[in-house]
C-alpha positions in Angstrom: -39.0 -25.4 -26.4 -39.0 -21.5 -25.9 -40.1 -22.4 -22.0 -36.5 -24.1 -21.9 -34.7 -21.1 -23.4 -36.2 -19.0 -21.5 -35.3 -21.1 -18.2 -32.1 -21.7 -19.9 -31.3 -17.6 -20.1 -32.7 -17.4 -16.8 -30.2 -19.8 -15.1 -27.3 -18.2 -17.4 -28.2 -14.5 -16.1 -28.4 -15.5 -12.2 -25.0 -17.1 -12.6 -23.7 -13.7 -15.1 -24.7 -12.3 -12.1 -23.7 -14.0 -8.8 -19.8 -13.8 -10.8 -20.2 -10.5 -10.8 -21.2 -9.5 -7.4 -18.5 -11.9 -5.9 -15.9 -10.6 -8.8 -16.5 -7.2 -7.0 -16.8 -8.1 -3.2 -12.5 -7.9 -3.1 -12.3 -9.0 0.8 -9.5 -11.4 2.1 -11.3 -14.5 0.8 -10.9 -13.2 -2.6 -7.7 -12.5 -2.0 -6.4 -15.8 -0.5 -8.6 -17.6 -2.9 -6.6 -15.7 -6.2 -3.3 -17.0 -4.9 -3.5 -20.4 -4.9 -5.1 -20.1 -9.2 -2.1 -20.4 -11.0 -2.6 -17.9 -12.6 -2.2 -15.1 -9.8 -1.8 -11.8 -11.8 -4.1 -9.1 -10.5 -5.6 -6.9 -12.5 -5.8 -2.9 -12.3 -8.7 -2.7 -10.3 -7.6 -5.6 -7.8 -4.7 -4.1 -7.2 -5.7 -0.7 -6.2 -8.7 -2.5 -4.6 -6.1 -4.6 -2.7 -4.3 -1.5 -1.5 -7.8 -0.4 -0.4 -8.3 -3.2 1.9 -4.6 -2.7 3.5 -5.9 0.7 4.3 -8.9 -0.4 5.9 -6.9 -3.1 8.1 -4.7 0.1 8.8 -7.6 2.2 9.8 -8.9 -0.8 12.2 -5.0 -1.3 13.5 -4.8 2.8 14.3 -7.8 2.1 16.2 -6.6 -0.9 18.2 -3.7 1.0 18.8 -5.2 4.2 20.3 -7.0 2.1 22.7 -4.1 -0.1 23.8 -2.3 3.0 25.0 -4.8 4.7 26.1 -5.1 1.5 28.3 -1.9 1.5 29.2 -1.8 5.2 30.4 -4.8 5.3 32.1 -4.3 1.9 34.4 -7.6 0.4 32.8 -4.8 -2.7 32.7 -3.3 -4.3 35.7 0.3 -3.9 34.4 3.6 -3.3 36.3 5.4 -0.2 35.5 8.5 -1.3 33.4 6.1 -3.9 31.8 4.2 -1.0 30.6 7.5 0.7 29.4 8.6 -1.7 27.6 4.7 -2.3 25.9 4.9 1.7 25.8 8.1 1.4 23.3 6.5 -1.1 20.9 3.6 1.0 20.4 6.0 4.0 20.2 7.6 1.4 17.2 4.5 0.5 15.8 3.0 4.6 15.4 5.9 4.7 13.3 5.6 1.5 11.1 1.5 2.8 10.7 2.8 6.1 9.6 5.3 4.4 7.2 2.4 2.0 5.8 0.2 4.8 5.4 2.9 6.7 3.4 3.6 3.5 1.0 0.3 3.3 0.8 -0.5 6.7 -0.5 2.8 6.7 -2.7 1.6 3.4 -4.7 -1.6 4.5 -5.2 -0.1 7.5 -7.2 2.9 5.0 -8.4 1.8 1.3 -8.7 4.9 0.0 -10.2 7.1 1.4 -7.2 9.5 -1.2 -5.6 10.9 0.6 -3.0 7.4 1.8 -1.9 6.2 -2.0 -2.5 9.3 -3.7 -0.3 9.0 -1.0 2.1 5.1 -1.5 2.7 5.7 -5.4 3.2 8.3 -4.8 6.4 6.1 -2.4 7.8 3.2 -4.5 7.4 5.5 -7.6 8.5 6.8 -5.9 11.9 3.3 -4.8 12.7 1.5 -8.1 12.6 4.2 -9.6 14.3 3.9 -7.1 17.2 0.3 -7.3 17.5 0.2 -11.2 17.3 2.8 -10.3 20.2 -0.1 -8.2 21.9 -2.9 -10.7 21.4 -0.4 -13.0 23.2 -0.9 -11.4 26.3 -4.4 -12.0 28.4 -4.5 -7.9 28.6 -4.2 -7.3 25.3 -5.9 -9.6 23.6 -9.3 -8.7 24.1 -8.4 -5.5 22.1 -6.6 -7.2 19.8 -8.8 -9.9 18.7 -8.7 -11.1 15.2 -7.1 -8.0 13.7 -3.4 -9.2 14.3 -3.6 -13.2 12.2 -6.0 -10.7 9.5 -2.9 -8.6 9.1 -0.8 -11.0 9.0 -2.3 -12.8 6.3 -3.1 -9.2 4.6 1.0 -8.7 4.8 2.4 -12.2 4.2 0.5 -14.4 1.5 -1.7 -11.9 -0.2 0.8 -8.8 -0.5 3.5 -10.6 -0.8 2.5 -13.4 -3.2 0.2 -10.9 -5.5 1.7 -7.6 -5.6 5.5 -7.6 -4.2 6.6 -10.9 -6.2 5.2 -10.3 -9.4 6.4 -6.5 -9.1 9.8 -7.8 -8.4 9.6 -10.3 -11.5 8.5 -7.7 -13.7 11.6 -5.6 -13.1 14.0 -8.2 -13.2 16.8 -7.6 -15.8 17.2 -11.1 -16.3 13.9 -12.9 -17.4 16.0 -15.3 -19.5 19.2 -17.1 -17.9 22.1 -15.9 -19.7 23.8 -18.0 -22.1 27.3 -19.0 -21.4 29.5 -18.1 -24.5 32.1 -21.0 -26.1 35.4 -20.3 -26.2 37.1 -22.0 -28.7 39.7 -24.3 -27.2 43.1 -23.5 -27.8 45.1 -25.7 -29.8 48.0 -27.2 -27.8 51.0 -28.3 -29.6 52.9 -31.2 -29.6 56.6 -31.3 -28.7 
């Protein structure tokens, strides 16, 4: 009998701790795998943990970036001068949606329960995938690209969206309970 409790405790502390070790590896998986629970809420630490990981996917995109213009400028890419122009402009477009991300970014770590900061962060993050899964469109690009542009856009669209900026939005909704029409009384009408 105490060789079976003993196994028993055994098998109930590996499992104790495998949910904790995967409880506190928050990658995309996690992520994607919290929204479709039904209950989706995050708590404190995911959430700032989830900001974290946007950061990171940033800090890879800056990267990507850097070396798509520095391809561009240098020639390292057989492209046609107004095809680099116009590739020129969109980076030019997406330096300024990495500069707004990083600034939502650093404004909900400090504020959480910012909506502005939380809508503004989603379009950023929105136009940015969409421009590099532009990018990893084209034979040139895509070898610097790679899988960084369908990461962000899952990063922006389900995970963001679904777990921070909807429940955000419900929980400043003024009307969590549908109004209730009022009865008027109806007017007597006489009779002639």
């Amino acid at each position: 009998m105490g060789y079976r409790m003993r196994f028993f405790a055994l098998v109930v502390l590996f499992f104790g701790l495998v949910c904790v070790a995967i409880a506190e590896d928050y990658d995309l998986q996690y992520f994607l795998a919290k929204i479709s629970t039904l209950k989706n809420e995050l708590s404190k630490n995911e959430k700032i943990e989830l900001l974290n990981r946007i950061d990171e996917v940033m800090g890879q995109a800056q990267q990507v970036h850097s070396k798509l213009i520095q391809a561009i400028q240098t020639g390292e890419m057989d492209i046609r001068y107004q095809e680099g122009k116009f590739w020129m402009s969109k980076l030019e477009e997406d330096q300024r949606s990495i500069e707004n991300v990083n600034q939502q970014l650093k404004l909900l770590k400090e504020k959480p329960l910012h909506l502005v900061a939380s809508i503004k962060l989603y379009k950023s993050l929105k136009d940015l995938s969409s421009n590099f899964n532009a990018y990893n469109n084209m034979p040139t690009f895509s070898a610097l690209v790679g899988d960084l542009a369908p990461e962000m856009e899952l990063w922006a669209d389900p995970v963001f969206y679904k777990l921070y900026l909807l429940p955000l939005a419900h929980l400043k909704d003024p009307e969590k309970v549908p109004p209730q029409k009022e009865k008027k009384p109806i007017p007597k009408v006489k009779k002639p």
